[in-house]
Residue frames relative to the residue before (quaternion, step in Angstrom):
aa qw qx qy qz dx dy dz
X 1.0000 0.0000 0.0000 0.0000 0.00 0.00 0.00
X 0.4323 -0.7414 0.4376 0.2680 3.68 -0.71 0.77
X 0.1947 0.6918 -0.6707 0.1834 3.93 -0.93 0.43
X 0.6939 -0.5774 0.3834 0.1953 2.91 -1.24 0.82
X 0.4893 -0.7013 0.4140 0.3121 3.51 -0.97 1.25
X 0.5356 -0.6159 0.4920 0.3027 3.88 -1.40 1.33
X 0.0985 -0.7904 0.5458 0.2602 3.23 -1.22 -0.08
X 0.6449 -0.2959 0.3144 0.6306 3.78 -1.02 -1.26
X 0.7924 0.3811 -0.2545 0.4026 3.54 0.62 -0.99
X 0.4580 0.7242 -0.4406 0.2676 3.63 0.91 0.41
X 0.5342 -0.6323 0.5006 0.2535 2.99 -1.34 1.51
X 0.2093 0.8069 -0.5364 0.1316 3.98 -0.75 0.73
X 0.0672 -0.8667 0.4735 -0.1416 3.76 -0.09 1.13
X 0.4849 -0.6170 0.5336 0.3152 3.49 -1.18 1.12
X 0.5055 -0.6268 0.3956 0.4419 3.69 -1.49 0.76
X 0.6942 0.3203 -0.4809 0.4292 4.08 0.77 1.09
X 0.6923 -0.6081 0.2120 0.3256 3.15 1.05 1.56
X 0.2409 0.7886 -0.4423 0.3529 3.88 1.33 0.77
X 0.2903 -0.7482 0.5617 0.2011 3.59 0.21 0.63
X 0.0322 0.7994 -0.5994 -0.0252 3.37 -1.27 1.51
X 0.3322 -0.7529 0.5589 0.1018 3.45 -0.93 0.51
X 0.2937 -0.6212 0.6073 0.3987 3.85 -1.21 -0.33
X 0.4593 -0.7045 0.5274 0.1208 2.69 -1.56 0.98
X 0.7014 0.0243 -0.2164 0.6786 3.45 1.97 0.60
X 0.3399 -0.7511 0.5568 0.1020 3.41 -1.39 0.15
X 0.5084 -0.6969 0.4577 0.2153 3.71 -0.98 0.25
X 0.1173 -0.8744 0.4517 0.1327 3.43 0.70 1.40
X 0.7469 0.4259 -0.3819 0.3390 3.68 1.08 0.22
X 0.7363 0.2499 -0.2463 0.5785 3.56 1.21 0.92
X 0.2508 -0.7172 0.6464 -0.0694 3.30 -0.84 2.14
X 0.0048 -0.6477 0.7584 0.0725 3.41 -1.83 0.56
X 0.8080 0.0331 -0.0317 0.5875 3.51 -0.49 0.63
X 0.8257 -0.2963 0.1842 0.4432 3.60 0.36 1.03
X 0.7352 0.5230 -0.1239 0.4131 3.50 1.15 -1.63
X 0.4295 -0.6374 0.5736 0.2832 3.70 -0.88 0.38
X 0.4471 -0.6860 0.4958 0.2894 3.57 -1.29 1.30
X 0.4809 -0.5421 0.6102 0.3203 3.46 -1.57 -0.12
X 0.1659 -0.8369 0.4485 0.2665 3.67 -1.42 0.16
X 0.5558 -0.5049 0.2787 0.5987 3.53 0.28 -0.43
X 0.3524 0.7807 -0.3068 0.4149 3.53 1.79 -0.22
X 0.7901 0.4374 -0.1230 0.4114 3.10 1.28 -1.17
X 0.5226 -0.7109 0.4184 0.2156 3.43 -0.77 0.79
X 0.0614 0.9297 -0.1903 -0.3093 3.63 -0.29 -0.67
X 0.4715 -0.7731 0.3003 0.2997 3.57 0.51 0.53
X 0.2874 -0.8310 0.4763 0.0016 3.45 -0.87 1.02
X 0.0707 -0.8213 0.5660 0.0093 3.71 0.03 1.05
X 0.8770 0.1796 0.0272 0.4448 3.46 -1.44 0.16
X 0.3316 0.6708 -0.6536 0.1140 3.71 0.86 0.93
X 0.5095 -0.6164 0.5517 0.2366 3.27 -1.54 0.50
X 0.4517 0.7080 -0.5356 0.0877 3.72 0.74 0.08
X 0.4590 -0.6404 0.4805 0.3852 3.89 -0.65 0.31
X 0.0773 -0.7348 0.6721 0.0491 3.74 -0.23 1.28
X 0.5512 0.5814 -0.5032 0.3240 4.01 0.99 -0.49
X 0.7299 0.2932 -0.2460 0.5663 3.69 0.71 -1.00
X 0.6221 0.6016 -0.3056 0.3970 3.85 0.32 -0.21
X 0.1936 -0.6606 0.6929 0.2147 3.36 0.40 -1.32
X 0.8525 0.0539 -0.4201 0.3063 3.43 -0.14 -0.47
X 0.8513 -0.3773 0.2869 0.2248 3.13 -2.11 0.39
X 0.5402 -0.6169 0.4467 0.3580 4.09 -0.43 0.82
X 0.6067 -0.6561 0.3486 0.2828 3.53 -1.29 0.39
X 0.4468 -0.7494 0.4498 0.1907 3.94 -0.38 0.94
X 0.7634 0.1279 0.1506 0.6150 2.65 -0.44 -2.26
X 0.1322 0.6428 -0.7373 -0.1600 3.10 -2.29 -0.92
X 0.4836 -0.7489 0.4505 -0.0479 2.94 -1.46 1.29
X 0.1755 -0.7520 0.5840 0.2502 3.73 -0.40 0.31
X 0.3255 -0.7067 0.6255 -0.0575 3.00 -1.43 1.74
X 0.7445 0.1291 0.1273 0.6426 3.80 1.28 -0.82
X 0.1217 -0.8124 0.5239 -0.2251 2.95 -0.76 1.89
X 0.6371 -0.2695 0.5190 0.5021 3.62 -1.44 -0.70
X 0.3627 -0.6943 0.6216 -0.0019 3.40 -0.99 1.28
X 0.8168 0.1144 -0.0808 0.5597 4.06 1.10 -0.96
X 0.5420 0.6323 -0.2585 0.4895 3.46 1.18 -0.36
X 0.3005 0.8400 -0.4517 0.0121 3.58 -0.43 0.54
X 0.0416 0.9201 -0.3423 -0.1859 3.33 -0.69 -0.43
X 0.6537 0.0608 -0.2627 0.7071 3.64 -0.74 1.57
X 0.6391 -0.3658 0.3827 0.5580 4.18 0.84 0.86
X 0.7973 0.2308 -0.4214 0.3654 3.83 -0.41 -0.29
X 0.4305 -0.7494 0.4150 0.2844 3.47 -1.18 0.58
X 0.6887 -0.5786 0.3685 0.2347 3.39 -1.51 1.25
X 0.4185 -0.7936 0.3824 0.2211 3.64 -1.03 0.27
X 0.0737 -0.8454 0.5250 0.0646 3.53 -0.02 0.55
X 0.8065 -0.3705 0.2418 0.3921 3.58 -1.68 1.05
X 0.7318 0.6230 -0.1221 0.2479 3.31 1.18 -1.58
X 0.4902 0.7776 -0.2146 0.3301 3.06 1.88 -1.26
X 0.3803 -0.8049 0.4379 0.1257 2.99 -1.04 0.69
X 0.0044 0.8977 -0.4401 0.0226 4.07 -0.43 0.91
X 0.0671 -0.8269 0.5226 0.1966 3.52 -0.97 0.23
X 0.3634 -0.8885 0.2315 0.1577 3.28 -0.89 0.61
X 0.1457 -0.8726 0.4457 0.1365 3.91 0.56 0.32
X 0.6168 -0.2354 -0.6935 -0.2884 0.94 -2.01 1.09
X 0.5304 0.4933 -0.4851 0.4899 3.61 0.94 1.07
X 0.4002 -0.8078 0.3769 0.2128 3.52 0.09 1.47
X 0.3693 0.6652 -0.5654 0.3185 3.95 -1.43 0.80
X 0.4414 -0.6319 0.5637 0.2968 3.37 -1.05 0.99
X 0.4361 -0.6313 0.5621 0.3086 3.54 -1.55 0.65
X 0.5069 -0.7086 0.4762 0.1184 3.61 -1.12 0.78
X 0.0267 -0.7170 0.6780 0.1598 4.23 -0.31 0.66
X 0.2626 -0.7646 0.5885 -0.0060 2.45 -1.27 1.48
X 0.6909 0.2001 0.1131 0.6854 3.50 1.47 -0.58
X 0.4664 0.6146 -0.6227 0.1300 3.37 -1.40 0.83
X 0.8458 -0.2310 0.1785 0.4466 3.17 -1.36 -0.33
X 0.0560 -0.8655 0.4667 0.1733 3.54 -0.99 -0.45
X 0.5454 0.6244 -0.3820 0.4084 3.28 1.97 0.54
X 0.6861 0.3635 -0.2841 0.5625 3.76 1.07 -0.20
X 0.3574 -0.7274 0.5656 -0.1526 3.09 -0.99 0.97
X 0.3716 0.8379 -0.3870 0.1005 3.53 0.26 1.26
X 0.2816 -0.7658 0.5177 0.2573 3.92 -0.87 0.07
């Protein structure tokens, strides 16, 4: 499905609003100044909001990409795009783009 390629400065949050980042970047392809992300990359999770007091279990960390760029790649691994698809651990849920570019276009 097409969506626009992630970058470094994309806005991208766990579904309890935990602010995730990559935890690397593709120094050989920039959109707006910023290096893209690949599915290669992992991503870290700060400040989730999940309720481990009434839950028990443990806020989100990491998250993985599960669904990527299908033609779009880079150094062989494929690039990430708004659309992609992720899950997060260890309290499952896809992460959410909230923000990104909006000049590259990819599939």
């Amino acid at each position: 499905m097409p969506g626009f390629l992630l970058h470094q400065g994309a806005t991208v949050v766990c579904p309890h609003l935990g602010l995730a980042s990559p935890t690397a970047v593709s120094t050989q392809v920039f959109v707006g100044k910023q290096p893209i992300v690949t599915q290669a990359s992992p991503y870290a999770i700060a400040a989730c909001t999940f309720p481990a007091m009434t839950s028990g279990a443990p806020p989100c960390v990491t998250a993985t990409w599960v669904k990527a760029a299908t033609q779009i790649f880079s150094k062989g691994v494929p690039v990430l795009l708004s659309t992609s698809q992720s899950v997060c651990s260890p309290t499952p849920g896809p992460l959410v783009v909230t923000r990104t570019q909006f000049a590259v276009i990819g599939n």
